[in-house]
Structures are given as structure tokens and as C-alpha cells.
C-alpha positions as CSV (number, residue, x, y, z in Angstrom):
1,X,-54.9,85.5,13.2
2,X,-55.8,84.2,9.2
3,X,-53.0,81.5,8.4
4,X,-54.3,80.8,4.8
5,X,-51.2,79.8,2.4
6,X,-51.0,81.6,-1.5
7,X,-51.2,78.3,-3.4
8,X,-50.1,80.2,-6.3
9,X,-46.8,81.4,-4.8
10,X,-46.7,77.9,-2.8
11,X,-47.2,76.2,-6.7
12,X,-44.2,79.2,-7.9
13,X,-41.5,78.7,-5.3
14,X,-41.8,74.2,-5.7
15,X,-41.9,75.0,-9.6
16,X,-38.6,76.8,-9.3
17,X,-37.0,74.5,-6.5
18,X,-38.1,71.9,-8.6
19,X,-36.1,73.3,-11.6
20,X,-33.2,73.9,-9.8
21,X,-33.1,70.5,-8.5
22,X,-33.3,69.5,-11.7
23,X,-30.2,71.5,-13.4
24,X,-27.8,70.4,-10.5
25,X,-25.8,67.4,-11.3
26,X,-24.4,65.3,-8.3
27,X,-20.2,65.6,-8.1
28,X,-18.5,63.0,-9.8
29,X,-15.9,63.1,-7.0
30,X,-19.0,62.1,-4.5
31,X,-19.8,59.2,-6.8
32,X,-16.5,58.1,-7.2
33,X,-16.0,58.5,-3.7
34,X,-19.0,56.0,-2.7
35,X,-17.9,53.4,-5.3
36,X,-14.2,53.7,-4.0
37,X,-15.0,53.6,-0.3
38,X,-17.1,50.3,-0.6
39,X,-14.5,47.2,0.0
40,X,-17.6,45.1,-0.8
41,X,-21.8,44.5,-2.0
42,X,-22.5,44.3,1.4
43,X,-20.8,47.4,2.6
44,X,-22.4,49.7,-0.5
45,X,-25.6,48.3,0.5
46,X,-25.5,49.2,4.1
47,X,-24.1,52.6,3.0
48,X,-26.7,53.2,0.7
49,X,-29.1,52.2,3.9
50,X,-27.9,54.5,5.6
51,X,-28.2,57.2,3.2
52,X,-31.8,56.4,2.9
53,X,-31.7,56.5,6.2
54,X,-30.4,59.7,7.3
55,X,-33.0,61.4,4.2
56,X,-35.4,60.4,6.3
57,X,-34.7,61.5,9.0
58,X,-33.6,64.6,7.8
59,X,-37.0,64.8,6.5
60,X,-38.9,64.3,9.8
61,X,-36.9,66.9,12.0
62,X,-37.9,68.9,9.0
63,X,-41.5,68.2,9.6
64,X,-41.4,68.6,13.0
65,X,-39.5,71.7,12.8
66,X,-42.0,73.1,10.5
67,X,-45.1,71.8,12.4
68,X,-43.2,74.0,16.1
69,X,-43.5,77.0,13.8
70,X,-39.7,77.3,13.8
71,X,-38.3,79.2,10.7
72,X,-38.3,76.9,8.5
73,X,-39.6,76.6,4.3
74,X,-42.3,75.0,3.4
75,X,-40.8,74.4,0.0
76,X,-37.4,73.1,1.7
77,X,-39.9,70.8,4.4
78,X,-41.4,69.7,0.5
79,X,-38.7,69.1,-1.4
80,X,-36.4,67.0,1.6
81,X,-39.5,65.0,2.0
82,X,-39.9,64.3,-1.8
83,X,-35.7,63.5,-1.5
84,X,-36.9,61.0,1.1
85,X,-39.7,59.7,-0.5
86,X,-37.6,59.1,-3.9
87,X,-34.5,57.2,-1.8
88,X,-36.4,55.1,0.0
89,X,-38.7,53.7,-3.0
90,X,-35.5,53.5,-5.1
91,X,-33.6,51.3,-2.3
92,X,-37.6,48.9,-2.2
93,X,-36.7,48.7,-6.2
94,X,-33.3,47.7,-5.4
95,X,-34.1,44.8,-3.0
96,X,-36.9,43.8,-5.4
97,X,-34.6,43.4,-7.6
98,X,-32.1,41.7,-5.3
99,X,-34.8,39.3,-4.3
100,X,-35.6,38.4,-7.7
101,X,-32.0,37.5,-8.4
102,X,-31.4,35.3,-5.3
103,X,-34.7,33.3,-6.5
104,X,-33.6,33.3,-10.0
105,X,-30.0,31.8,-8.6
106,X,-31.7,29.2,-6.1
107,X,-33.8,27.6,-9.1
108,X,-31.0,27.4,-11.4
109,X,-30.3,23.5,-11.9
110,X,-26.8,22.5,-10.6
């Protein structure tokens, strides 16, 4: 049994998924619905934990599905991992950022 992969078609189908990700614009109900459903900082923040949360895991039962043999897309396995990737560097920025501002706040004179 030869399991060799077409990097070419592989290179093809992530061009395309990338493309399409691309296009697609989020629902501005969704975001509304986020920014609405929040009473508070602290409960957007935990909500956006979880939702960097659950990409990664979505991501890893992926993986693991992919790794079984299962039927499951390689460029799917790709591009949720990349979603994953993305979400959880973007919430790191966030509570740089975060961190910055409490220290900028503590050495403000009173």
C-alpha cells in the first residue's frame, strides 16, 4: 500500500479553502449577539475563552480523527487547526494587552 499525498492538489484544495474563508464575512447578528449577551468585561472575556477554547478542541478531535483514518479532510483537519491557531494567539494579544493596561493603571500617581 503507497500512501504518498499530491502536494499539488494538497497546495490546490488549502488555496481554495483558503479563499473561501476569506470571502465569508461573519453574521452581524452573531456579533451583535456576543456583544448583547455579555452583562459585563469579565463575562465577554470568559466567553471569548471559551470560544478559544472549544476551536481547540475542535481542532484536536480533528487531528485525532484524521490520524484513526476515519473520513475526514485533510484540508478541513488544516484549516480548523489554523482557526485554532489564529484564536488562541489573538486572545495571548488580548491579555498582553490587558496586562499592559493594568501596569500602566497601577503606576499612575494618585
Amino acid at each position: 500500500m503507497n500512501n504518498t499525498v499530491d502536494t499539488q492538489s494538497l497546495m490546490l484544495q488549502m488555496r481554495s479553502l483558503a479563499a473561501e474563508a476569506a470571502s465569508q464575512t461573519p453574521p452581524v447578528s452573531k456579533v451583535e449577539k456576543g456583544a448583547e449577551s455579555a452583562d459585563n468585561f469579565a463575562d465577554l472575556l470568559s466567553q471569548s475563552v471559551n470560544a478559544v477554547a472549544t476551536e481547540q478542541n475542535k481542532s484536536s478531535a480533528m487531528k485525532t480523527a484524521f490520524e484513526k483514518g476515519e473520513d475526514v479532510d485533510l484540508a478541513e483537519v488544516m484549516v480548523q487547526a489554523q482557526k485554532a491557531s489564529l484564536s488562541f494567539q489573538a486572545m495571548t494579544q488580548v491579555r498582553n494587552k490587558l496586562v499592559d493596561a493594568y501596569k500602566e493603571i497601577k503606576n499612575m500617581p494618585i
